[in-house]
Backbone as JSON, one array per atom type, in Angstrom:
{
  "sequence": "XXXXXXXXXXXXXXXXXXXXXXXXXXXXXXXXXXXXXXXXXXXXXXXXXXXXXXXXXXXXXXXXXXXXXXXXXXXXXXXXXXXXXXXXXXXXXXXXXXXXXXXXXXXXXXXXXXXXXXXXXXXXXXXXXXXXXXXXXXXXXXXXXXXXXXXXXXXXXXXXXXXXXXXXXXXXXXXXXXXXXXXXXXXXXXXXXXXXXXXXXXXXXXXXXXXXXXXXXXXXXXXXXXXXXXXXXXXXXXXXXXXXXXXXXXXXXXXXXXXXXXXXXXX",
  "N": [[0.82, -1.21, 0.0], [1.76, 1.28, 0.43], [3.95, 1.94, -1.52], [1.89, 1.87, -3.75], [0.68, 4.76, -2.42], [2.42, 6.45, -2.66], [3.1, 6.38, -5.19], [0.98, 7.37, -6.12], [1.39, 9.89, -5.07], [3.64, 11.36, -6.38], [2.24, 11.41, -9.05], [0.5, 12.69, -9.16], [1.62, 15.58, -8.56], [3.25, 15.88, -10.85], [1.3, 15.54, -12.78], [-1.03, 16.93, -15.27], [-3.71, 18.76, -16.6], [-6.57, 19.86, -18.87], [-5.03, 22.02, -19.35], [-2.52, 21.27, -20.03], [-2.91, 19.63, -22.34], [-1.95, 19.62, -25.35], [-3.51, 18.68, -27.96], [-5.4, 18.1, -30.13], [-7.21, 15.88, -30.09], [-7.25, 14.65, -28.16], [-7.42, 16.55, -26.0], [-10.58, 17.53, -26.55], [-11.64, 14.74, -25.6], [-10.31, 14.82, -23.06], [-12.39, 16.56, -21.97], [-14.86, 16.35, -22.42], [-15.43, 13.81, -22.28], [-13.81, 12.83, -19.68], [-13.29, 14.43, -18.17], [-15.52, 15.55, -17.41], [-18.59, 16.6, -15.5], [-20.97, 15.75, -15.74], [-23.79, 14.33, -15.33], [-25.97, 10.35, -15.94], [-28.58, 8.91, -16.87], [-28.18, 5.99, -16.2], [-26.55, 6.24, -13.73], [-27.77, 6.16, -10.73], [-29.36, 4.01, -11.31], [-27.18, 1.75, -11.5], [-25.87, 2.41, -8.98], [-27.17, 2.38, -7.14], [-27.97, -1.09, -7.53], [-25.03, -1.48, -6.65], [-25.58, -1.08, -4.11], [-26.97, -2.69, -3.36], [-26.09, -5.16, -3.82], [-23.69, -5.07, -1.85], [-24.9, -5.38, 0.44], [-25.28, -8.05, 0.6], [-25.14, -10.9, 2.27], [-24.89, -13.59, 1.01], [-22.59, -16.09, 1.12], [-19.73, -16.7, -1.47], [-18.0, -19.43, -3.21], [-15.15, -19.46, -4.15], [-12.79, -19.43, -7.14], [-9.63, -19.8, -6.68], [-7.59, -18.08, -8.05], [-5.05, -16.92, -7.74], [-2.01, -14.84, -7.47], [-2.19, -11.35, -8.1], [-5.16, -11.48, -8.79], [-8.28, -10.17, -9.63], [-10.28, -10.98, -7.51], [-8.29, -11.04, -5.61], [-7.23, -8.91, -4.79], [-7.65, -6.89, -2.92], [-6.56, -6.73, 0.75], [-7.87, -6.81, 2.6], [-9.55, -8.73, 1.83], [-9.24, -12.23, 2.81], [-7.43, -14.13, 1.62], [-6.81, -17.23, 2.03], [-9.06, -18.4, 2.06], [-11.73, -19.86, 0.42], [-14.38, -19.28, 0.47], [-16.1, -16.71, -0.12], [-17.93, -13.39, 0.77], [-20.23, -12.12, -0.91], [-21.15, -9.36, -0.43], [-18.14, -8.52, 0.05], [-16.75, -8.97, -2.18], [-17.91, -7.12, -3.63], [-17.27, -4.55, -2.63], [-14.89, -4.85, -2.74], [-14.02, -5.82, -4.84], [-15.38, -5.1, -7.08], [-15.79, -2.84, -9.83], [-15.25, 0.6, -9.43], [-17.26, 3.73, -8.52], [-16.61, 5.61, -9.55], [-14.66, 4.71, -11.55], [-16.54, 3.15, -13.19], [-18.17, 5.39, -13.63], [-16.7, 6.55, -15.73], [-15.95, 4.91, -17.55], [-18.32, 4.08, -18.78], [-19.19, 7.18, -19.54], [-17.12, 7.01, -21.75], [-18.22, 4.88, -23.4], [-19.82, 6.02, -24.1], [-19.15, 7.96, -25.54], [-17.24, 7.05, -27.79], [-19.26, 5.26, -29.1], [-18.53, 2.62, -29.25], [-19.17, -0.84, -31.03], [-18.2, -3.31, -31.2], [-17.57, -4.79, -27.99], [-14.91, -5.79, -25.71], [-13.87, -7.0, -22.78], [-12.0, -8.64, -20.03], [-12.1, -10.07, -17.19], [-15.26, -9.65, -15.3], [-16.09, -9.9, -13.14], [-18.54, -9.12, -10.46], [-19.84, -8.09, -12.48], [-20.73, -5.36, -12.75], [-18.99, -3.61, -13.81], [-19.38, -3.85, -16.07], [-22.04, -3.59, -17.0], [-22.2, -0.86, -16.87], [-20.89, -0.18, -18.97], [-22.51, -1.53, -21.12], [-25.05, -0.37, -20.4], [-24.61, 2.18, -21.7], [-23.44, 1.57, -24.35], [-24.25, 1.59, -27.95], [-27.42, 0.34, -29.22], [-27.3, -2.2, -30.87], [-24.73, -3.01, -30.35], [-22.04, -5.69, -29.47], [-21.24, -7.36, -26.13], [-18.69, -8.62, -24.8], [-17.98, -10.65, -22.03], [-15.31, -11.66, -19.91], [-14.81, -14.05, -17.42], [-13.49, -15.54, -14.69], [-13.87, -17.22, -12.4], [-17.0, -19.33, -11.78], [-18.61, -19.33, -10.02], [-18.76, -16.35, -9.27], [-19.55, -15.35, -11.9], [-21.93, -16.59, -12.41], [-23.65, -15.11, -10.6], [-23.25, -12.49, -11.61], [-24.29, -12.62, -14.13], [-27.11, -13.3, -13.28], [-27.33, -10.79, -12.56], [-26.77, -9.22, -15.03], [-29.32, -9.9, -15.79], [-31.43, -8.78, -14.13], [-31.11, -5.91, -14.96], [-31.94, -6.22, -17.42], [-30.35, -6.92, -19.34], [-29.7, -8.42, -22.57], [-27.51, -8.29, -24.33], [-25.11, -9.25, -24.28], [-22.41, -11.54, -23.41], [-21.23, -13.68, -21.69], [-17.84, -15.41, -20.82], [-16.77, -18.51, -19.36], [-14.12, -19.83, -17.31], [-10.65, -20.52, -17.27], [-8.91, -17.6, -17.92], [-6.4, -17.1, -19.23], [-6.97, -19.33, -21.04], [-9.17, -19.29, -22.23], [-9.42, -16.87, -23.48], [-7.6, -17.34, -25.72], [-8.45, -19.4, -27.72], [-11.55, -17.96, -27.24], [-11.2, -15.74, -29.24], [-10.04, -16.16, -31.86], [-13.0, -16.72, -33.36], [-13.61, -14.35, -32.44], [-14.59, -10.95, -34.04], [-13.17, -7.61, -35.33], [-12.06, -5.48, -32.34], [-13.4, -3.22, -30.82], [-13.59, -1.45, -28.56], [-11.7, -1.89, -25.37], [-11.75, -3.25, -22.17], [-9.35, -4.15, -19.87], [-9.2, -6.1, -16.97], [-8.38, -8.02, -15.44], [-6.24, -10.37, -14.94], [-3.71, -9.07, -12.56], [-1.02, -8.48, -12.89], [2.59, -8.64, -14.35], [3.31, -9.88, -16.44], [0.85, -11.72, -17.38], [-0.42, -9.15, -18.1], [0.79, -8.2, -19.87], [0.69, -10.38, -21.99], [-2.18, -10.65, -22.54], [-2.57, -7.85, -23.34], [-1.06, -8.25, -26.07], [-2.23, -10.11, -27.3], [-4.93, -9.41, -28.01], [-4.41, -7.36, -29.19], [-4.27, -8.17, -31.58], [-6.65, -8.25, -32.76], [-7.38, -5.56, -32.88], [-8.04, -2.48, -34.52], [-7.48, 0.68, -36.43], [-8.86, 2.49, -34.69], [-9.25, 1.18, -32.25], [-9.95, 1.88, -28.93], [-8.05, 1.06, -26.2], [-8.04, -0.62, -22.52], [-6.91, -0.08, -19.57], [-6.79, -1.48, -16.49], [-5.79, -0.34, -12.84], [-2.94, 0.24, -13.35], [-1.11, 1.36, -11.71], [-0.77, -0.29, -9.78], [1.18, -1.93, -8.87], [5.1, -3.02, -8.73], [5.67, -4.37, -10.77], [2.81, -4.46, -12.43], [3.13, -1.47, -13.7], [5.83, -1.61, -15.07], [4.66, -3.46, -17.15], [2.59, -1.36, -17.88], [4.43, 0.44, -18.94], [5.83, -1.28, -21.07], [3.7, -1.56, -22.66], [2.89, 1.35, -23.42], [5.0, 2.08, -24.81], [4.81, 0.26, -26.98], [5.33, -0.14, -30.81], [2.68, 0.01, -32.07], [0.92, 1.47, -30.79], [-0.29, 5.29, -30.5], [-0.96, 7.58, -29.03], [-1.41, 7.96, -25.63], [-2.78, 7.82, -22.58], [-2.65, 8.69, -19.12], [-4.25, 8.01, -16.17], [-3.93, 7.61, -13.49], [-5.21, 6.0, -12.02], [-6.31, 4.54, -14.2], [-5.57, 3.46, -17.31], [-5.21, 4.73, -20.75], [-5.34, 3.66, -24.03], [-4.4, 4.32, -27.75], [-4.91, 3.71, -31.34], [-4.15, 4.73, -33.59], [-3.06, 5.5, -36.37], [-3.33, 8.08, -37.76], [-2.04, 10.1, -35.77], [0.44, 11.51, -34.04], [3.23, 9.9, -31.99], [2.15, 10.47, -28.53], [2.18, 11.03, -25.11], [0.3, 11.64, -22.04], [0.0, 12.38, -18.93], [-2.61, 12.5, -16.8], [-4.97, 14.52, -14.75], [-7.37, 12.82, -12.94]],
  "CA": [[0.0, 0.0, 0.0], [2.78, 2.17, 0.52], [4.11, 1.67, -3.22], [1.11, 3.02, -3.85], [-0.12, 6.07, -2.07], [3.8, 7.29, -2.71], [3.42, 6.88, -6.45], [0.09, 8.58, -6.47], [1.99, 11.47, -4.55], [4.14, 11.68, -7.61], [2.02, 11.11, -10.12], [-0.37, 13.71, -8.36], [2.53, 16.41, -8.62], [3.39, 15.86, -12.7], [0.08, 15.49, -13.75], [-1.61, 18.19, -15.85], [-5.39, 19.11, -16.98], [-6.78, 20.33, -20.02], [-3.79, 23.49, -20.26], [-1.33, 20.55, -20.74], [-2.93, 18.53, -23.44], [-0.99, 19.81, -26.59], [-3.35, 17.42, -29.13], [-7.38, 18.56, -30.15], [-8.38, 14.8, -29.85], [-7.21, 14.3, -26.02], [-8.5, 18.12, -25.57], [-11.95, 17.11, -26.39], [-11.53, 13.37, -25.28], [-10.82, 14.92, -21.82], [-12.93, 17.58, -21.24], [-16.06, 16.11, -23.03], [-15.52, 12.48, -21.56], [-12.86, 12.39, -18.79], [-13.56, 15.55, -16.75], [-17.08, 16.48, -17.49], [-19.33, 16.46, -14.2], [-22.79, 15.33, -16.37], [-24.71, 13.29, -15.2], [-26.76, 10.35, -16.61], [-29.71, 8.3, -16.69], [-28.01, 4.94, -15.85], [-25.61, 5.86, -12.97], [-28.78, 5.87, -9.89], [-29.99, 2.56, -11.24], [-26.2, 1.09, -11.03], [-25.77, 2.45, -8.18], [-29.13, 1.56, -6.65], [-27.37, -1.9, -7.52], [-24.09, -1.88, -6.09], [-25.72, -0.71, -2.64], [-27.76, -4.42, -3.13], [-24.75, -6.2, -3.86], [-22.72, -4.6, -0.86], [-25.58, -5.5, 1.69], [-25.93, -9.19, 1.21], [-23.71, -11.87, 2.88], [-24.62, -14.67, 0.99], [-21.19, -16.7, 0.74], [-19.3, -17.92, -2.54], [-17.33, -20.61, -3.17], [-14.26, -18.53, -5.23], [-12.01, -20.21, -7.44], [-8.35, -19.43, -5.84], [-6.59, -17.3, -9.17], [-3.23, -17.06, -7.45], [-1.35, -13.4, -7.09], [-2.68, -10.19, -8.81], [-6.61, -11.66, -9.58], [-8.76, -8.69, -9.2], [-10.57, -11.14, -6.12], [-7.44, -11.22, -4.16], [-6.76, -7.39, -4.95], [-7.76, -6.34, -1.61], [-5.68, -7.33, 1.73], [-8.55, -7.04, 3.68], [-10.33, -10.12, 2.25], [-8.99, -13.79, 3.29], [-7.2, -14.62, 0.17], [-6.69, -18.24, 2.02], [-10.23, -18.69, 2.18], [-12.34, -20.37, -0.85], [-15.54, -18.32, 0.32], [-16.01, -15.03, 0.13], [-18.94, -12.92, 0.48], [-21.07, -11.15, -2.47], [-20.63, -7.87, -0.04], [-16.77, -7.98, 0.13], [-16.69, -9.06, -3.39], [-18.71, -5.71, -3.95], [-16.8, -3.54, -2.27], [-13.09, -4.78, -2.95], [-13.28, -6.34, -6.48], [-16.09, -4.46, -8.16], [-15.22, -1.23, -10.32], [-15.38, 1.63, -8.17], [-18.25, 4.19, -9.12], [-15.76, 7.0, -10.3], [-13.9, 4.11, -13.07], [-17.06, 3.04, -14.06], [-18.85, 6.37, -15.09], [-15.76, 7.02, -16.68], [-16.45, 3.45, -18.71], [-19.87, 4.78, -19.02], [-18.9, 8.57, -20.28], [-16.03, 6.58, -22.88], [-18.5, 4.47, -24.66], [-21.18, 6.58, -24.48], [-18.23, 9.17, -26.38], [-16.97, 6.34, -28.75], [-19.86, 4.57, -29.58], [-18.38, 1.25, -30.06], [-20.14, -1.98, -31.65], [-17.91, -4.58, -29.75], [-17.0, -4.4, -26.87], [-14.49, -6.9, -24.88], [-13.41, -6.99, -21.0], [-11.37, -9.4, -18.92], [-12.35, -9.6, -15.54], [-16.28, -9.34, -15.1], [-15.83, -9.63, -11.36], [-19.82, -9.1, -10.1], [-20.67, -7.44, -13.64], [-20.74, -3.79, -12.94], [-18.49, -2.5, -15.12], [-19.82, -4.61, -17.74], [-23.51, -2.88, -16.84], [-21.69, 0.7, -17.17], [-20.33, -0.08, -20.36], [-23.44, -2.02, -21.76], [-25.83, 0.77, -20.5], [-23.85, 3.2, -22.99], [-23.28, 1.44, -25.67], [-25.24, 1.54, -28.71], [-28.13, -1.37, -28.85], [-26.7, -3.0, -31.68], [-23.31, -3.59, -29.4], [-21.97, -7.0, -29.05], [-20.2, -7.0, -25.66], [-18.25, -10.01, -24.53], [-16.55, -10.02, -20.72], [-14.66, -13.21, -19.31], [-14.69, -14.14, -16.03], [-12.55, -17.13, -14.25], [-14.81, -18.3, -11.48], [-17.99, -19.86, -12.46], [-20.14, -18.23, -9.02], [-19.37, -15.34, -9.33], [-20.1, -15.24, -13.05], [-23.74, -16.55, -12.08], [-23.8, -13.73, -9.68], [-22.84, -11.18, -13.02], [-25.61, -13.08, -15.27], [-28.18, -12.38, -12.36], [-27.03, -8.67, -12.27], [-27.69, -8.83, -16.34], [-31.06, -10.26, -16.05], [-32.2, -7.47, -13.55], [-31.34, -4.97, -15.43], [-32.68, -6.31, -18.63], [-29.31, -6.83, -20.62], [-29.36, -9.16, -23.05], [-26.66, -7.71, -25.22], [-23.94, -9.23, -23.04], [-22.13, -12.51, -23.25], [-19.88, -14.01, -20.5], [-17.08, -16.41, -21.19], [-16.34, -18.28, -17.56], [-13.16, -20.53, -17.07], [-9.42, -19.63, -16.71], [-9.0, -16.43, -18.86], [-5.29, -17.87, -19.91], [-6.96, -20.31, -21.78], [-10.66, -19.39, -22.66], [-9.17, -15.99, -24.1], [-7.07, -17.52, -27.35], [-9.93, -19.73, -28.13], [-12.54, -17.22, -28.45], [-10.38, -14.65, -29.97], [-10.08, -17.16, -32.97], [-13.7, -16.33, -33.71], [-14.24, -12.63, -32.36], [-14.6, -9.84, -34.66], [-12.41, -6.89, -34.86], [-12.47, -5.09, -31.1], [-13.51, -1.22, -30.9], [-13.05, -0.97, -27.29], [-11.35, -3.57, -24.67], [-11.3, -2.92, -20.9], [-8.4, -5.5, -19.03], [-9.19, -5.77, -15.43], [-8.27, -9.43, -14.66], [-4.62, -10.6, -13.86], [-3.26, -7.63, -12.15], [0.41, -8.52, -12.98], [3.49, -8.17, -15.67], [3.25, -11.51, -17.55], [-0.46, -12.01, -18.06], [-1.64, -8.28, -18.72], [0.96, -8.1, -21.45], [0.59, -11.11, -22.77], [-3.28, -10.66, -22.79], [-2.62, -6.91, -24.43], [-0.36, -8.49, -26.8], [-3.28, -11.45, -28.04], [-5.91, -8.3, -28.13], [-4.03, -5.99, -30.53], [-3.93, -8.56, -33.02], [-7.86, -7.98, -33.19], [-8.13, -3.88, -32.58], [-7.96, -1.76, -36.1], [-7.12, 1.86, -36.03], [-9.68, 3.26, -33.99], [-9.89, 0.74, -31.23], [-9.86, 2.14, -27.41], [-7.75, 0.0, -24.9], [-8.5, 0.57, -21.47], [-6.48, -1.03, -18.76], [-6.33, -0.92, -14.6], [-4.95, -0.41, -11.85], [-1.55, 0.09, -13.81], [0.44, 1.97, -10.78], [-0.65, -1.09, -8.01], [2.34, -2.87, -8.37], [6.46, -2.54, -9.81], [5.06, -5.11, -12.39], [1.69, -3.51, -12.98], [4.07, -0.51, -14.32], [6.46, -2.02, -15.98], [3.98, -4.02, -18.08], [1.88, -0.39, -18.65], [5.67, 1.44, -19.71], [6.27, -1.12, -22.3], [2.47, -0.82, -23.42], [2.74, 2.41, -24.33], [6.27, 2.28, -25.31], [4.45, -0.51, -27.93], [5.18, 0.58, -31.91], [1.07, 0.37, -32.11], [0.36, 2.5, -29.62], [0.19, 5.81, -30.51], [-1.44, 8.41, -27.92], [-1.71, 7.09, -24.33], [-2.88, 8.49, -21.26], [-2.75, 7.82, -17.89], [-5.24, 8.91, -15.46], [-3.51, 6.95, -12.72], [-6.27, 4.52, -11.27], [-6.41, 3.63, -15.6], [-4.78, 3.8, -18.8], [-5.95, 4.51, -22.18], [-4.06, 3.67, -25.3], [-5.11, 4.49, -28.65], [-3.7, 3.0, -32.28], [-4.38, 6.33, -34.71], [-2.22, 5.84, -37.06], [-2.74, 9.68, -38.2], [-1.7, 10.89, -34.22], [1.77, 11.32, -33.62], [3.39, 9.25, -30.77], [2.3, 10.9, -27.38], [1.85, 10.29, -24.14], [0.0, 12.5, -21.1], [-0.39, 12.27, -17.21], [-3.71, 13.71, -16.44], [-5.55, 13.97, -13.32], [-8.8, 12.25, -13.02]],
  "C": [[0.86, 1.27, 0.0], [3.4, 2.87, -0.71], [3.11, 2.43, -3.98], [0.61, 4.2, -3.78], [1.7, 6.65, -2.65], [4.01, 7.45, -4.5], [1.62, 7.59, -6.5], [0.62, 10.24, -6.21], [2.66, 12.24, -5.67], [3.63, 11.85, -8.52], [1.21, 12.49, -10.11], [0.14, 15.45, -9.02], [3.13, 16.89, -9.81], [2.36, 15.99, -13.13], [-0.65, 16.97, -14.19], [-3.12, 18.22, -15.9], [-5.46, 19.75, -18.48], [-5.56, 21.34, -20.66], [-2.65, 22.61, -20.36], [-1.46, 19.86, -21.47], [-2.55, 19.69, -24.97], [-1.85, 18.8, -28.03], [-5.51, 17.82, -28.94], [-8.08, 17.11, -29.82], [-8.09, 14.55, -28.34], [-7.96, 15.78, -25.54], [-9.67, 17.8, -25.71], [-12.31, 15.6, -25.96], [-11.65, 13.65, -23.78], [-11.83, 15.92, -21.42], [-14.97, 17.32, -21.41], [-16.66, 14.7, -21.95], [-15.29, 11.93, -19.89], [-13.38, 13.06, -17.5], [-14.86, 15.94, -16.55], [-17.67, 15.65, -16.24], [-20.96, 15.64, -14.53], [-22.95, 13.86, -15.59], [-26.03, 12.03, -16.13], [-27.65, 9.35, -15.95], [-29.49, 6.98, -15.93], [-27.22, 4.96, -14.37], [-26.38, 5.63, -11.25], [-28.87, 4.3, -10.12], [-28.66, 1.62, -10.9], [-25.26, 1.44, -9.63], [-26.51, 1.96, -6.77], [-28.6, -0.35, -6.58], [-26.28, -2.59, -7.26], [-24.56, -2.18, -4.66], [-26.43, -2.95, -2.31], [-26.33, -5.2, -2.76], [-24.01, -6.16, -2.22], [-23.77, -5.02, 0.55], [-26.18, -7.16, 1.28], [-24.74, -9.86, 0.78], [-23.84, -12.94, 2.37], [-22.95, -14.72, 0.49], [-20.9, -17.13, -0.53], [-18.49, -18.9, -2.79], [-16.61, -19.76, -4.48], [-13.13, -19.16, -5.76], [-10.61, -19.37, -6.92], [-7.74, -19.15, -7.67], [-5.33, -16.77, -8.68], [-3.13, -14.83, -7.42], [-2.0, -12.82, -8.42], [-4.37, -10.53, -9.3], [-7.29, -10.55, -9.01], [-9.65, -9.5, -7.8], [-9.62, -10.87, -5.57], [-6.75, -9.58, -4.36], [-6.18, -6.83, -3.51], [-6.84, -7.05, -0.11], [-6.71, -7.59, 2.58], [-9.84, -7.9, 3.12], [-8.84, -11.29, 2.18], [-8.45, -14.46, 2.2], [-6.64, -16.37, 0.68], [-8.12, -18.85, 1.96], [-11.1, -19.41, 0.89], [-13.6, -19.76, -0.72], [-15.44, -16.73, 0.73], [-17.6, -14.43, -0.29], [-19.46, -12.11, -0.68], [-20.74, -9.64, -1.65], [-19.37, -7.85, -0.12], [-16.74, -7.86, -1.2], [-16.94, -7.71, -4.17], [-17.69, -4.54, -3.38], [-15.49, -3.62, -2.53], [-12.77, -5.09, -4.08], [-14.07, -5.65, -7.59], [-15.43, -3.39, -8.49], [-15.83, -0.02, -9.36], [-16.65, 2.47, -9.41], [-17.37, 5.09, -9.83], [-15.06, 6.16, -11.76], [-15.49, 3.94, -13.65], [-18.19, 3.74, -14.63], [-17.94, 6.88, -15.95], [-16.07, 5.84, -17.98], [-17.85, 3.9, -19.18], [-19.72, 5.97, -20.48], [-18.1, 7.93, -21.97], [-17.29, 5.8, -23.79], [-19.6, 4.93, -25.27], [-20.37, 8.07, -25.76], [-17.84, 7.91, -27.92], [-18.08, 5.61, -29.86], [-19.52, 3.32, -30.1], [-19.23, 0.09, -30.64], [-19.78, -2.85, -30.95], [-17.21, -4.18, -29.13], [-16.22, -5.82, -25.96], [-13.7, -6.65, -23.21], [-12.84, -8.27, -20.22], [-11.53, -9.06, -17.65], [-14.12, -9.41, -15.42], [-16.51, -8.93, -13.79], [-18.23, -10.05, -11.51], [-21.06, -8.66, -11.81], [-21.33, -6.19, -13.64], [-20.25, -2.98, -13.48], [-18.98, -3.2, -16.23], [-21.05, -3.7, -17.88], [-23.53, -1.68, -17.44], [-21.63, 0.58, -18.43], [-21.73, -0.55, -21.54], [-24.72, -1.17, -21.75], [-25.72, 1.88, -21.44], [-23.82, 2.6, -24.02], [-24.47, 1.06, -26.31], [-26.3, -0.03, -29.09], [-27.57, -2.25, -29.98], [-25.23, -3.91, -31.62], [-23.22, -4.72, -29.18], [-20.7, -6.53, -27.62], [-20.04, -8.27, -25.06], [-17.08, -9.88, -22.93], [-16.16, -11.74, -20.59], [-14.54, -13.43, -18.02], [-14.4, -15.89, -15.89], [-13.79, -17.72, -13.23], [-16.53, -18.21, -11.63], [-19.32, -18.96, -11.17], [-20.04, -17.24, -9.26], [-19.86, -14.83, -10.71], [-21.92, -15.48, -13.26], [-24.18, -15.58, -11.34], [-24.41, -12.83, -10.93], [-23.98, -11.76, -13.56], [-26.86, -12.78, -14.34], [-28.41, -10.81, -12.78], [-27.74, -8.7, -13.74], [-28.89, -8.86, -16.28], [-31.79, -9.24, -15.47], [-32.37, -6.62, -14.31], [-31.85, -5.37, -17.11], [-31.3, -6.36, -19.81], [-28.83, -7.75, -21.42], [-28.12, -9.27, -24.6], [-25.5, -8.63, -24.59], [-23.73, -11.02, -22.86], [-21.03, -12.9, -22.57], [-19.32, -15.3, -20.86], [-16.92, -16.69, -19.5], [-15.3, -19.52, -17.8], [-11.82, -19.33, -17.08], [-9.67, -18.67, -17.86], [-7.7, -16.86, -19.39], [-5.71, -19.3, -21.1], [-8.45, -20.31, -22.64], [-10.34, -17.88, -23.6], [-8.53, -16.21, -25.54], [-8.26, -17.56, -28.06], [-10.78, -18.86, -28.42], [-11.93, -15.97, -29.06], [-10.27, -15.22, -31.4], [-11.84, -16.26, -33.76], [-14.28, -14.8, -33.76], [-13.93, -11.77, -33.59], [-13.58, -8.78, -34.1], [-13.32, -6.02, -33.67], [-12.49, -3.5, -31.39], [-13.17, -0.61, -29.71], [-12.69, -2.24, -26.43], [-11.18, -2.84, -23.42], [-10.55, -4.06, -20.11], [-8.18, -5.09, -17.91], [-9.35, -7.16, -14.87], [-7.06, -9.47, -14.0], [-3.62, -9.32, -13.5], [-1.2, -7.91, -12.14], [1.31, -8.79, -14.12], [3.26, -9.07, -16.7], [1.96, -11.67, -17.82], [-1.1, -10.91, -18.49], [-0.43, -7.89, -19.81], [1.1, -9.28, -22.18], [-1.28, -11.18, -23.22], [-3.41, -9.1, -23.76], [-2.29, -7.13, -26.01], [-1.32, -9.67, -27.95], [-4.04, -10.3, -28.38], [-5.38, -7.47, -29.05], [-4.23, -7.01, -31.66], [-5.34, -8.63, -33.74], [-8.33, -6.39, -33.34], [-7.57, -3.48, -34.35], [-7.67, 0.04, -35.42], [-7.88, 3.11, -35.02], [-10.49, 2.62, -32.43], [-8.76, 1.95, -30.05], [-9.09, 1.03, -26.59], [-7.7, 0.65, -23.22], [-7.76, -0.43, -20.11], [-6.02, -0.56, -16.91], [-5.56, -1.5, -14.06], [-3.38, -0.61, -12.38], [-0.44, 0.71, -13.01], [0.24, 0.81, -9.52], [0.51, -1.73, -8.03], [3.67, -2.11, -9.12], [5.8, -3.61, -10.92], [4.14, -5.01, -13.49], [2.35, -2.36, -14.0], [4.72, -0.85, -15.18], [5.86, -2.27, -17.04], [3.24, -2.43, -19.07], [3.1, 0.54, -19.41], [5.71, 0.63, -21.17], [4.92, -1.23, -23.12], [2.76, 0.22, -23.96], [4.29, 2.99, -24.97], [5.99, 1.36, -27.26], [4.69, -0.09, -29.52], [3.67, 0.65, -32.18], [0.33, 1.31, -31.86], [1.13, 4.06, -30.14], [0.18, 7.31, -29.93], [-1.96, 7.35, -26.73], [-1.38, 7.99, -23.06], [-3.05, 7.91, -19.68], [-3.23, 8.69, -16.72], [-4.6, 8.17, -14.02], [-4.01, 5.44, -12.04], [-6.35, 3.94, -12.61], [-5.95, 4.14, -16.26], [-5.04, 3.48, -19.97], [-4.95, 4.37, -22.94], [-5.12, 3.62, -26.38], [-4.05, 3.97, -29.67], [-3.97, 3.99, -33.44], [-3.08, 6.03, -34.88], [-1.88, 7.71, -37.26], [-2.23, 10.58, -37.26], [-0.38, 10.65, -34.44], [1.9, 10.55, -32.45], [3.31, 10.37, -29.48], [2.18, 10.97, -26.46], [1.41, 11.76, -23.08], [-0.77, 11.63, -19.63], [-1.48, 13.45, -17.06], [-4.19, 13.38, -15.44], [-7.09, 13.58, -13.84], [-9.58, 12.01, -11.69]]
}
């Protein structure tokens, strides 16, 4: 935790706002998307739905995903444990409300068609993202353990989202496979293995589907020295050719017609 709050301090201290973006598509990217205060129609009802989630104890039976899985994120759940509650689950592995009206604001700015995500966790950022995007959207998340994925397919059914297909086994191995069949990706959010070796080898399978106008969207890239590393040589990538970093996430874009550039903004 330490590692942390000490590179937010830094990051805090470099970071700019709108009078340091130098580039008209991050200038209206942040000020339209990133920073804007609006409010919308969906963020009550998914909120209205976290508060559920966060107030009931039934237990799950959680498959054990080893170091960096977005369950064992948190210190203060039981990462020896095989159950874990739907409230901790809610409060330590779901997307926080501030990432996912930002996921919200982004595809409700992009308008993508497909949409892909690693990590479903409870299926609240999937909700955010599937509430925004246009109804014709195919969006596809993956999730490793099979309860809480029935959990996430619940959550869809409430809210009425049948746009929305969940892959559930390991994500190291259920991710080639359907990548074989997927269509090119317009936007991708990667919020599963929180460490150096699986989120660039999972960026690295995913570009070979994005085209010049996909979005990549990837967290928690300052929690660890590996987390980092992995997001430096991301955007160090020849693909990659504007990439920002809001600290809690990091966008990368593949615009060919953009010059290579990179910005620390606050968020």
């Amino acid at each position: 935790m330490l590692f942390y709050a000490l590179n937010y301090v830094y990051f805090y201290l470099k970071a700019g706002n709108q009078q340091a973006v130098h580039s008209s598509f991050v200038y209206e990217l942040y000020t339209l998307a990133i920073q804007t205060k609006k409010e919308y129609y969906a963020f009550s009802e998914l909120e209205s739905l976290r508060q559920e989630l966060i107030s009931d104890r039934t237990e799950l039976e959680v498959t054990d995903f080893g170091a960096g899985s977005k369950h064992t994120i948190s210190p203060k759940i039981n990462n020896n444990s095989t159950k874990k509650s739907i409230s901790k689950i809610a409060l330590y592995s779901a997307t926080t409300s501030k990432k996912g009206q930002l996921l919200f604001r982004l595809v409700d700015y992009f308008k993508p068609k497909t949409i892909l995500e690693l990590g479903t966790s409870l299926g609240i950022s999937t909700l955010f993202m599937a509430l925004a995007a246009p109804s014709e959207a195919q969006i596809i998340t993956f999730e490793g353990c099979p309860q809480i994925a029935e959990k996430a397919k619940e959550n869809f059914e409430e809210l009425e989202q049948d746009n929305i297909e969940i892959i559930v086994g390991n994500i190291d191995k259920t991710l080639p496979k359907n990548l074989v069949s997927c269509p090119s990706l317009d936007f991708v959010f990667l919020d599963a293995n929180h460490r150096y070796e699986p989120t660039l080898d999972y960026f690295n399978q995913i570009l070979e589907k994005c085209h010049n106008d996909t979005i990549i969207i990837l967290d928690d890239i300052h929690w660890s020295e590996g987390m980092e590393k992995a997001w430096k040589e991301i955007i160090n990538n020849e693909k990659v050719t504007i990439s920002i970093d809001l600290f809690q996430l990091g966008l990368v874009f593949l615009m060919k017609d953009q010059p290579k550039q990179h910005f620390d903004l606050r968020f």
